[in-house]
Backbone as CSV, one residue per row, in Angstrom:
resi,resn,N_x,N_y,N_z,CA_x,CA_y,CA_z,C_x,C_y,C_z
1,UNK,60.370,120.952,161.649,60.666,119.559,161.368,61.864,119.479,160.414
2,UNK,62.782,119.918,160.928,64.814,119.216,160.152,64.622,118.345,159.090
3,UNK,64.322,117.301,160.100,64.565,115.529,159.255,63.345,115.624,158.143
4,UNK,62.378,115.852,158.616,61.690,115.628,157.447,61.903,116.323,156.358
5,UNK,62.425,117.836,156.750,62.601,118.751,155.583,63.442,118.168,154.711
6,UNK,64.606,117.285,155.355,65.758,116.563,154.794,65.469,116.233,154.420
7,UNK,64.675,114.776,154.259,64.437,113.593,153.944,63.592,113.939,152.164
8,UNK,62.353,115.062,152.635,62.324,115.520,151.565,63.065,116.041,150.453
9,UNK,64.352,116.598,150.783,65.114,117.861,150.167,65.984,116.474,149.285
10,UNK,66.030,115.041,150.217,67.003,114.181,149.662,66.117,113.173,148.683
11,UNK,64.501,113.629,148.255,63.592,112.877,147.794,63.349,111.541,148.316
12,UNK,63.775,111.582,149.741,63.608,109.914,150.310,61.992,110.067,151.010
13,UNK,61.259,109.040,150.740,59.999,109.366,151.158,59.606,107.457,152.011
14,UNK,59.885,107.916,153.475,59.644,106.683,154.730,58.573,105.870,153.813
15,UNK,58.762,104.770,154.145,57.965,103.131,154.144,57.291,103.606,155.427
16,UNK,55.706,102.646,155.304,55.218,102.736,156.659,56.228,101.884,157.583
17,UNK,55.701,101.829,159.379,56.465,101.523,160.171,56.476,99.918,159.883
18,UNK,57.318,99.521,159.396,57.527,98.257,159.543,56.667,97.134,160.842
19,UNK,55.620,95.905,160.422,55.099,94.959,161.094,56.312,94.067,161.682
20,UNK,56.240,93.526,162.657,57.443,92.567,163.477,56.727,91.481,162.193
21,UNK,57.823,90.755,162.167,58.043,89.551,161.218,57.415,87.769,162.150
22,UNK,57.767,88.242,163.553,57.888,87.158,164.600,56.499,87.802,165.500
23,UNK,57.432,87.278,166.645,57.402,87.554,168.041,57.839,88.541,168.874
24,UNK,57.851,89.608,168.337,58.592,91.050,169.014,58.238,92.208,168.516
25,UNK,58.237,93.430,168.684,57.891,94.708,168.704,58.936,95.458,167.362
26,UNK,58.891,96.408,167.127,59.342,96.997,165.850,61.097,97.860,166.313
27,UNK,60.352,98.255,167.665,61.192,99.068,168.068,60.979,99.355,169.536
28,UNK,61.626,99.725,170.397,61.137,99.850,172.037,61.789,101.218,172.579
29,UNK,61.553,101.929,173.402,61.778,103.111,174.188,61.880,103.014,175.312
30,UNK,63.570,103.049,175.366,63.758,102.771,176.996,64.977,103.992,177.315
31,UNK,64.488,104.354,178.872,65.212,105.818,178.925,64.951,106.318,178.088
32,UNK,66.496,107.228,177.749,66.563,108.390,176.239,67.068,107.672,175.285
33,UNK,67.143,106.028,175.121,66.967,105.388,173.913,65.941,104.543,173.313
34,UNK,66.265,104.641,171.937,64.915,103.950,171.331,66.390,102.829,170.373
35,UNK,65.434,101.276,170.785,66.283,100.399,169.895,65.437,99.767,169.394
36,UNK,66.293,99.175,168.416,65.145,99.060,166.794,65.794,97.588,166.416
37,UNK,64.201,96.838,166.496,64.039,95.759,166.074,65.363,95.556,164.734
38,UNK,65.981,94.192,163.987,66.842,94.289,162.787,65.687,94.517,162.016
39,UNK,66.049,94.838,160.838,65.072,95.327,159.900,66.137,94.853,158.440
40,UNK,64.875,93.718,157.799,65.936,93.626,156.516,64.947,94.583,155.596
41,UNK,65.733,94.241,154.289,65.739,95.052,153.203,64.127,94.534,152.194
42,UNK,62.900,95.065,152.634,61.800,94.881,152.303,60.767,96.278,151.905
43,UNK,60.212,95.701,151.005,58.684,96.739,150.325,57.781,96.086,150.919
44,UNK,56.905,96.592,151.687,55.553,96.045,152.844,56.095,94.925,153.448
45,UNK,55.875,93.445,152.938,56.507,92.393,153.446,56.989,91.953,152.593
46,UNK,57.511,91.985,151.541,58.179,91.448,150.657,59.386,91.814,150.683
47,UNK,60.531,90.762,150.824,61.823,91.235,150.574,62.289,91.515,149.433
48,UNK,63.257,92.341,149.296,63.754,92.825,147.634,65.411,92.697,147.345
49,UNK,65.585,92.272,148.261,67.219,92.160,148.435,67.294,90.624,149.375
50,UNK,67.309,89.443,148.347,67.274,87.829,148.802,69.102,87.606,148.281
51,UNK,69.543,86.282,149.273,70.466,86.137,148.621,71.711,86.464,148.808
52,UNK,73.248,85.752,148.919,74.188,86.221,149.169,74.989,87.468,148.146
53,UNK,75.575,88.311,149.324,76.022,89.221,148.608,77.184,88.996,148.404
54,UNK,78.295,88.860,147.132,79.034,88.492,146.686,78.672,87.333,145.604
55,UNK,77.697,86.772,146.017,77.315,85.231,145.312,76.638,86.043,144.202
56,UNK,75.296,85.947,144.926,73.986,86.300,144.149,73.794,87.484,143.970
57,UNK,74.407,88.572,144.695,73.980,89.930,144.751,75.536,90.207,145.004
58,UNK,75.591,91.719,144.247,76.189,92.357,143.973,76.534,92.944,145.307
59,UNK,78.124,93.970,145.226,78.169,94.730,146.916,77.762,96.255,146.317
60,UNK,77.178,96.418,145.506,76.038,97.643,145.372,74.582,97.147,145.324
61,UNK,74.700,95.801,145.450,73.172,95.493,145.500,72.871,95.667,147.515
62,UNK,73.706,95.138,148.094,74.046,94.941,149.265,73.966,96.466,149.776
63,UNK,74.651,97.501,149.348,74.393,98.677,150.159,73.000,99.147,149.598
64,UNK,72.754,98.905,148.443,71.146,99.578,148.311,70.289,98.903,149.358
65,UNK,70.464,97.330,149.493,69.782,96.763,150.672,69.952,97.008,151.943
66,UNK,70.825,97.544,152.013,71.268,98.758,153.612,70.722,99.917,153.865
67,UNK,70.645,100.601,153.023,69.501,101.711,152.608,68.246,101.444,152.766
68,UNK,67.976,100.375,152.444,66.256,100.070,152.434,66.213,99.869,153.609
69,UNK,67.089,98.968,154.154,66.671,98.300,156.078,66.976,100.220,157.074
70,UNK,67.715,101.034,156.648,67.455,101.876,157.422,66.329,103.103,157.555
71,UNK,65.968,102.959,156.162,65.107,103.859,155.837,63.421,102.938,156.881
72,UNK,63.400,101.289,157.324,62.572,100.979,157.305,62.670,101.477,158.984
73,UNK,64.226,101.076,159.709,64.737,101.601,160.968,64.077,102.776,161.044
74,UNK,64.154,104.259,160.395,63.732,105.352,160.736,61.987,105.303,161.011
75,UNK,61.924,104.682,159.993,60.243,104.491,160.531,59.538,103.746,161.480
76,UNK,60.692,102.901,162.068,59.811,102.350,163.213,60.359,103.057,164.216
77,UNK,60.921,103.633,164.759,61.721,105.370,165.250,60.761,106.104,165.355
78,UNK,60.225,106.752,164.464,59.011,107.510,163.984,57.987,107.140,165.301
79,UNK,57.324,106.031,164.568,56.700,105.230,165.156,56.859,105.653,166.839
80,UNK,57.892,105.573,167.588,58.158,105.485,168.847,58.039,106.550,169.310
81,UNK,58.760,107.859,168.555,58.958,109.390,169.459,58.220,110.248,168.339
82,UNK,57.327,110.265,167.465,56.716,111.133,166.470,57.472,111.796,165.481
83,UNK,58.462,112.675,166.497,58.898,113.616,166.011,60.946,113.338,165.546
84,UNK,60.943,113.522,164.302,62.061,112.359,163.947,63.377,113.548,164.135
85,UNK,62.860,114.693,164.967,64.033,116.251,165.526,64.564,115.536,166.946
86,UNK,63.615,115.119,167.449,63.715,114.576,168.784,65.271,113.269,168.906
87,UNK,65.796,113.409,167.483,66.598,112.375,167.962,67.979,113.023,167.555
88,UNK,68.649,112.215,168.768,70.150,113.125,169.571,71.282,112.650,168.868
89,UNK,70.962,111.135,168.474,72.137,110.583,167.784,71.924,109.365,167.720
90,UNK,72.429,109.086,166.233,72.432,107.763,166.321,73.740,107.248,166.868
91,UNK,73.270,106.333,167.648,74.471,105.579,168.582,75.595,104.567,168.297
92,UNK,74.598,103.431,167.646,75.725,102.154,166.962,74.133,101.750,165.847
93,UNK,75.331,101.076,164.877,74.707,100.324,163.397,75.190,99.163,163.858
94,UNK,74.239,97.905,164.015,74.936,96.988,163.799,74.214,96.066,162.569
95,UNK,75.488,95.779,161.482,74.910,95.548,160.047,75.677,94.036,159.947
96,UNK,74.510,92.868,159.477,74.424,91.265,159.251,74.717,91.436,157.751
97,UNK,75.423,90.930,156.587,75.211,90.496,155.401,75.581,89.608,155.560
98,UNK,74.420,88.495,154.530,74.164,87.300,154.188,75.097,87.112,153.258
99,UNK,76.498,86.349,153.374,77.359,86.052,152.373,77.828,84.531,152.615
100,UNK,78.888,84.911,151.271,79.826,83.741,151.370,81.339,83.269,152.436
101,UNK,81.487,82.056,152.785,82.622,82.489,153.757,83.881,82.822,153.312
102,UNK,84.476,83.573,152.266,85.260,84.010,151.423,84.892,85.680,151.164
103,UNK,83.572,85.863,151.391,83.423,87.592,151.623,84.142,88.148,152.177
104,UNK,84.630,89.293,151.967,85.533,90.481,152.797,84.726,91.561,152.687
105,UNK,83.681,92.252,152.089,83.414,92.976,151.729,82.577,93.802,152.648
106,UNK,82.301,93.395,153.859,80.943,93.664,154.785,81.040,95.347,154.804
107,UNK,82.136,96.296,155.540,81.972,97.550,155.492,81.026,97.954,154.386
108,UNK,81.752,97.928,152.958,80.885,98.406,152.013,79.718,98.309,151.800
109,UNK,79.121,96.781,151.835,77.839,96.422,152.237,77.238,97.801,153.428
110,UNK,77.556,97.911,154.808,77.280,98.980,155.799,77.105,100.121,155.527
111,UNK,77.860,100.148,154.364,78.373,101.946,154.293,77.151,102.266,153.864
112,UNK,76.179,101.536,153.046,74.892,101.762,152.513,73.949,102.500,153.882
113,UNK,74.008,101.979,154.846,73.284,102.305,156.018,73.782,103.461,156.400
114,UNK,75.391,103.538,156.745,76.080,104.565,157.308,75.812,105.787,156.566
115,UNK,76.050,106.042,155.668,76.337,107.132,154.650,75.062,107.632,154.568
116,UNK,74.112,106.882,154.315,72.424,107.305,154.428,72.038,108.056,155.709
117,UNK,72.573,107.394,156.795,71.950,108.251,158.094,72.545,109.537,158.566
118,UNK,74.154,109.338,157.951,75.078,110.827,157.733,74.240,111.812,157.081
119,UNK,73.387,111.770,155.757,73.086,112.469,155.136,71.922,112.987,155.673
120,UNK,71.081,112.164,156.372,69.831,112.202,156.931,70.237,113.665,157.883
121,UNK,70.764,113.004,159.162,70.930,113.646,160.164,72.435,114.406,160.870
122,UNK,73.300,114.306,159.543,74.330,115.054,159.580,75.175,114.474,160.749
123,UNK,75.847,115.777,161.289,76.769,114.971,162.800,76.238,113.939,163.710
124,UNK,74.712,114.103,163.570,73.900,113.175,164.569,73.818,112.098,163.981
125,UNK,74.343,112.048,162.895,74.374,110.530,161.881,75.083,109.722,161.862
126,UNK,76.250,110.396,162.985,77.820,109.732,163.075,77.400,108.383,163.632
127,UNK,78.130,107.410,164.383,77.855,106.301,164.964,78.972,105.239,164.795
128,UNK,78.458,104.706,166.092,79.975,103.679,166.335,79.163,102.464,165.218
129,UNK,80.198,100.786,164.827,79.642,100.330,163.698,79.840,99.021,164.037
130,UNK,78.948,98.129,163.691,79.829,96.383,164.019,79.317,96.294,162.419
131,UNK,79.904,95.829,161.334,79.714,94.900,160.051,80.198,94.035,160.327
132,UNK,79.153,92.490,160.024,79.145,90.978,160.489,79.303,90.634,159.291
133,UNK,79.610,89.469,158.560,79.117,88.432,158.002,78.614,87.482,158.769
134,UNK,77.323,86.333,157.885,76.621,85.433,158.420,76.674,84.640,157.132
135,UNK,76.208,83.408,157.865,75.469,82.766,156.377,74.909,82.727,156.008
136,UNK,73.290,82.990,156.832,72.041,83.041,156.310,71.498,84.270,157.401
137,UNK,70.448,84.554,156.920,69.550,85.608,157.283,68.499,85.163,157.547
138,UNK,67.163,85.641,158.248,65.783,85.439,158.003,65.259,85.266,156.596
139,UNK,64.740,84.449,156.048,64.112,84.701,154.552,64.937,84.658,153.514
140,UNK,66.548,84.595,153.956,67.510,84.639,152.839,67.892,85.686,152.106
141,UNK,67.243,86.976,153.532,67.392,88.558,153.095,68.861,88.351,153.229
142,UNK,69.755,89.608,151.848,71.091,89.536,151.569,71.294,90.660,152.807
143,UNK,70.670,91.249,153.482,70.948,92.299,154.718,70.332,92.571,155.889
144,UNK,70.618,92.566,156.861,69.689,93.235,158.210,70.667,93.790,159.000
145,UNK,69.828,95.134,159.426,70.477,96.184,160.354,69.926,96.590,161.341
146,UNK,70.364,96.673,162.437,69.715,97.167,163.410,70.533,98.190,164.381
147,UNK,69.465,99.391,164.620,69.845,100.995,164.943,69.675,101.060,166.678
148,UNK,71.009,101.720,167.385,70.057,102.289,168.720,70.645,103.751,168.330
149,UNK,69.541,104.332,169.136,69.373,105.922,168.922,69.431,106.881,170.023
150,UNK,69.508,107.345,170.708,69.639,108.253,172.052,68.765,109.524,171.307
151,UNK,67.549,109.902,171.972,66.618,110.448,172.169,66.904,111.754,173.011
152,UNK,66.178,112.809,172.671,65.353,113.716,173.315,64.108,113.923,173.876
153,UNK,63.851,113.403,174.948,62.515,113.324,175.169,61.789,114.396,175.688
């Protein structure tokens, strides 16, 4: 087990698999990909990262909240194929921050996600990228990201 050895070695220790918020599934397995529900930046159901980033939140508050939504991504992943070796690559990030319409900052905000899954899973961490701004989010989370992954099955 790689990833987990990683994950350990990087003291990151998975959130359970994230509950759908709505009307939809966490994550789905189709073919040799698994795509993953957005996932904002939450502890069980509580969000921890509310709020525009630039406004209200900082753009290091914003990548820590990128971090949290992927770390919650890997676990509903988990969730799908068990085994977190089984995965080939991550494919595309596509990362929402909740800002102002005067933000420029969105990459950095991302890089929180990006840089995390580099470390995770090394070359397989690479990935193509969309960083959005929005105005609002679900809940007034300052982030949501959502992962597809290409599998080994």
């Amino acid at each position: 087990m790689e990833i987990e050895k990683r994950l350990e070695e990087l003291n990151i220790k998975l959130p359970p698999c994230p509950p759908p918020a709505a009307v939809y599934v966490s994550a789905v397995l189709s073919d040799d990909f698994v795509f993953v529900a957005g996932q904002t930046p939450k502890d069980g159901t509580e969000l921890i990262y509310k709020g525009k980033v630039g406004r209200d939140l900082s753009v290091q508050d914003g990548y820590n909240a990128a971090r949290v939504c992927v770390l919650r991504s890997i676990s509903a992943i988990k969730s799908i194929i068990g085994d977190l070796d089984k995965i080939e690559r991550i494919v595309k990030v596509t990362g929402y921050v909740n800002c102002c319409d005067d933000f420029e900052k969105h990459p950095l905000v991302i890089n929180g996600a990006s840089e995390l899954l580099e470390k995770v899973f090394g070359e397989r961490g690479k990935h193509a990228r969309v960083a959005v701004g929005t105005n609002s989010l679900p809940g007034n989370a300052a982030v949501e990201v959502e992962i597809i992954v290409k599998v080994n099955r």
